[in-house]
N, C-alpha and C positions, 0 to 999 in steps of 0.2 A: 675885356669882359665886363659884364653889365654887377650891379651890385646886387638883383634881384635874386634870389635862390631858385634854385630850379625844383618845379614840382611837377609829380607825375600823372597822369593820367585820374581822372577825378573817377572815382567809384563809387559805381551806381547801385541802386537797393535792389534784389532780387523781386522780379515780382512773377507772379502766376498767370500764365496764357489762358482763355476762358474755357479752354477743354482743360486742363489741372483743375483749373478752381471746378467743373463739374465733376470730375473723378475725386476729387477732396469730398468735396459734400456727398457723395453716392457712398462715403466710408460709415458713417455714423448708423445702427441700427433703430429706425424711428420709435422702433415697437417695444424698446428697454429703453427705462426712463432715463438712463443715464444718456444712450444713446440717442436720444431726444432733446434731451438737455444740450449733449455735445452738439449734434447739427443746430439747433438755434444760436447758439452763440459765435458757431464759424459764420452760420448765414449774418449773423448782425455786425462781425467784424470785416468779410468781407465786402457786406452790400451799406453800413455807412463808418466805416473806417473806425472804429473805436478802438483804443489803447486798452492793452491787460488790465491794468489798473483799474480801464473806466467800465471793463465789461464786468468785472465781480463784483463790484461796488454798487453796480444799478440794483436800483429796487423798485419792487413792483408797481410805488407810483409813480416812475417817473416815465412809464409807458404808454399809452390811450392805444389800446389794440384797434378800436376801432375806427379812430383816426390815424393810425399807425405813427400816431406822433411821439419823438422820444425826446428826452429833456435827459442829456449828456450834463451833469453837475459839478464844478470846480472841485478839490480836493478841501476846500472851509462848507463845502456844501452846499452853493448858491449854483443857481441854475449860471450853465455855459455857455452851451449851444445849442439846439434845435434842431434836428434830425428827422427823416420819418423814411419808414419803412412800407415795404411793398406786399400786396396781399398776400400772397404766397409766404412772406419770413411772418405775419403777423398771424398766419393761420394755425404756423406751428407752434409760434409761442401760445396760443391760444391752449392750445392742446396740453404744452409743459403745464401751462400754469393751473389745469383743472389736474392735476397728478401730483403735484409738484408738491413739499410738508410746507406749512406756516413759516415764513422766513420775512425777516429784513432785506434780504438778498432774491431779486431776482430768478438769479442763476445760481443756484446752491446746492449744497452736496444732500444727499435724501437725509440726513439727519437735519436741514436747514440751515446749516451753520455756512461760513464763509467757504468758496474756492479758495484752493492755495494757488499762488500762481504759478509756482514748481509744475503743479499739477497740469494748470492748463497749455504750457508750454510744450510738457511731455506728450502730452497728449494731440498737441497741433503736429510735432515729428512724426509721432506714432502713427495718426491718418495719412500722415504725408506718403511715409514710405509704405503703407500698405496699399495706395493710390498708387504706387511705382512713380513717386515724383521723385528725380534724382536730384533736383536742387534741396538744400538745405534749408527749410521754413521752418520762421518762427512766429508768434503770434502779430507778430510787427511785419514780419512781410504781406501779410491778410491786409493791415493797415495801407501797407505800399502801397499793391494792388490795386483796392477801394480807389486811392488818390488818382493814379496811374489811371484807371478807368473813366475818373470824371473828366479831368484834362480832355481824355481824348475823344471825349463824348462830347464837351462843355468846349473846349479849348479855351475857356474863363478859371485864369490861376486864383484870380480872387474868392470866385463861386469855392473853388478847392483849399483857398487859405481857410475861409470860413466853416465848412465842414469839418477839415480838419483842427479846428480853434490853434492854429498858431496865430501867436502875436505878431510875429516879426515874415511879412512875406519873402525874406529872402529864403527863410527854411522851406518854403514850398516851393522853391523854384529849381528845385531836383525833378521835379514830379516832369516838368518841359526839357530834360536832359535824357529821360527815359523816352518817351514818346518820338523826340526826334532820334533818336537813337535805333528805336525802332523801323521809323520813315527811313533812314539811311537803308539800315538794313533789307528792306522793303524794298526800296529802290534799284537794290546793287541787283537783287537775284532778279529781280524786273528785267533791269538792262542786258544784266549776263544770258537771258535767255532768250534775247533777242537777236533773232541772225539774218539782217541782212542781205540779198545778193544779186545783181543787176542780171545775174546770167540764171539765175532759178526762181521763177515766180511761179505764185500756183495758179491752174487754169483760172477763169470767173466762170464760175457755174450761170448757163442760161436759166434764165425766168420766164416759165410759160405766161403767158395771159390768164390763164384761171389763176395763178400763183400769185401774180400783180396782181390780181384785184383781191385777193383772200388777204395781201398784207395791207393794200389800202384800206380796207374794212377794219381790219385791227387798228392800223393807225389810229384813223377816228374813232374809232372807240375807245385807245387811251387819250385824245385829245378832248374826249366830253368825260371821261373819270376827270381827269387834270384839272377839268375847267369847275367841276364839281368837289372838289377838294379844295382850289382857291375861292372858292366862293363862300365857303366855308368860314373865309378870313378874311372878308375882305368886305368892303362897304362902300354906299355910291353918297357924297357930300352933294346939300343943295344947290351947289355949283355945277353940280355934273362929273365933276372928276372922281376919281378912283380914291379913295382911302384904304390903308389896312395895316396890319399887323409890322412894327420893323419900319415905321414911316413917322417922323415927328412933324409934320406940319402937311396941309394939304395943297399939292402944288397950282391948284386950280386959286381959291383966293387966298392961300397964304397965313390961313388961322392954322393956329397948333392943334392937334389932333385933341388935348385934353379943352382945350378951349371951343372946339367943335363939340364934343360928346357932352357939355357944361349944357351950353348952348340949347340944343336940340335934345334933350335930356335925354341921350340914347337911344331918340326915335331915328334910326337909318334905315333906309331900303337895302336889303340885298341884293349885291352885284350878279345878272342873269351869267355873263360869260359867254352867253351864245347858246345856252342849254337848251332854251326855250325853243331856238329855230332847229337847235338841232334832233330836238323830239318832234317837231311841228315834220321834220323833212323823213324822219323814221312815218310817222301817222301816215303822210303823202302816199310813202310809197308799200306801206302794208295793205 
């Protein structure tokens, strides 16, 4: 036998499905200031991962509602990290903050004074189970969550180490242990519902002729949305070739994309795609 100790199965942080986290937030009464209070700071810990500590602590400047920029602060009080929020979480905080009494804090109790963190803990339970969420959430599974959703949005752990301001990326590389764990589980009830059988196939339904031609029509029609979407990102170098978005150098002469846009100071043509013929052959036939 080996000298290494045996260890068990690595265990993973609970996090919230995106229908939970909508039944979470549908808990909070907008219309009581408390209630108001409460959904903005669920919406801000689960939409950019903030720690109990860091949500009481925020104070009024460290927000720009209207750049929805937030300045998350070290515990000596220097700015940490950089955050920003979505119009929707900065509408509501708009709203607390015209109701809200004179405070150092943010997020504070209607006398001004500090959250306890007793308090906001009990209070993340208390939504939870009145949401009928049977997992056990704390205000750190909101954090989970947050992380867990950027991964799999981002699949960049780094974007997610930085968000979350750990120093050390191996703490953030739970957040790639949930997600594939997910994928697994994803995959098995994929495959287990899949049934096979050489002797049972189901008919091919025939295609009349007006039928062909009603989906060839649509085809080309998402083939000139399509063409009109990457056109959008995309640019034609005085070489001729294609540049765009997700491409470091242009493979026509070979300059770097920032040493093209130097260059030509950002004067490019926009790439047609075919748009032009394919309105030219709509005109034709109207």
């Amino acid at each position: 036998m080996g000298q290494h100790e045996k260890t068990g199965p690595r265990k993973l942080p609970d996090i919230l499905t995106h229908q939970e986290q909508k039944m979470l937030l549908a808990q909070p009464n907008p219309k009581a200031p408390t209630g108001l209070r409460n959904l903005c700071m669920l919406r801000v810990m689960l939409n950019a991962g903030l720690r109990l500590s860091e949500i009481i602590h925020l104070a009024p400047a460290d927000l720009d509602v209207d750049a929805g920029e937030l300045v998350v602060r070290r515990s000596t009080g220097e700015p940490g990290r950089t955050l920003w929020l979505g119009e929707e979480d900065r509408e509501f905080i708009d709203r607390w903050q015209t109701i809200k009494p004179e405070s150092e804090y943010l997020f504070c109790t209607l006398k001004g004074d500090i959250l306890k963190d007793r308090y906001v803990r009990e209070m993340v339970k208390r939504l939870g189970r009145k949401a009928g969420i049977t997992k056990n959430i704390f205000p750190h599974t909101l954090r989970h969550t947050f992380a867990a959703d950027l991964y799999a949005k981002t699949r960049d752990i780094r974007i997610v180490q930085k968000a979350l301001g750990h120093v050390d990326l191996s703490t953030t590389m739970i957040y790639t242990f949930i997600i594939d764990d997910e994928l697994e589980s994803a995959l098995s009830t994929f495959v287990k519902g899949r049934h096979f059988s050489d002797q049972e196939e189901e008919p091919v339904a025939e295609v009349s002729a007006q039928e062909q031609t009603t989906i060839a029509k649509a085809e080309k029609e998402m083939e000139v949305a399509q063409a009109r979407k990457y056109a959008m990102h995309a640019m034609k170098c005085v070489c001729g070739d294609i540049i765009g978005r997700g491409m470091e150098k242009c493979s026509g002469c070979g300059r770097s994309i920032e040493e093209i846009l130097e260059k030509l100071k950002r004067k490019f043509h926009r790439v047609n795609f075919g748009i032009q013929e394919a309105q030219d052959e709509n005109e034709d036939s109207s």
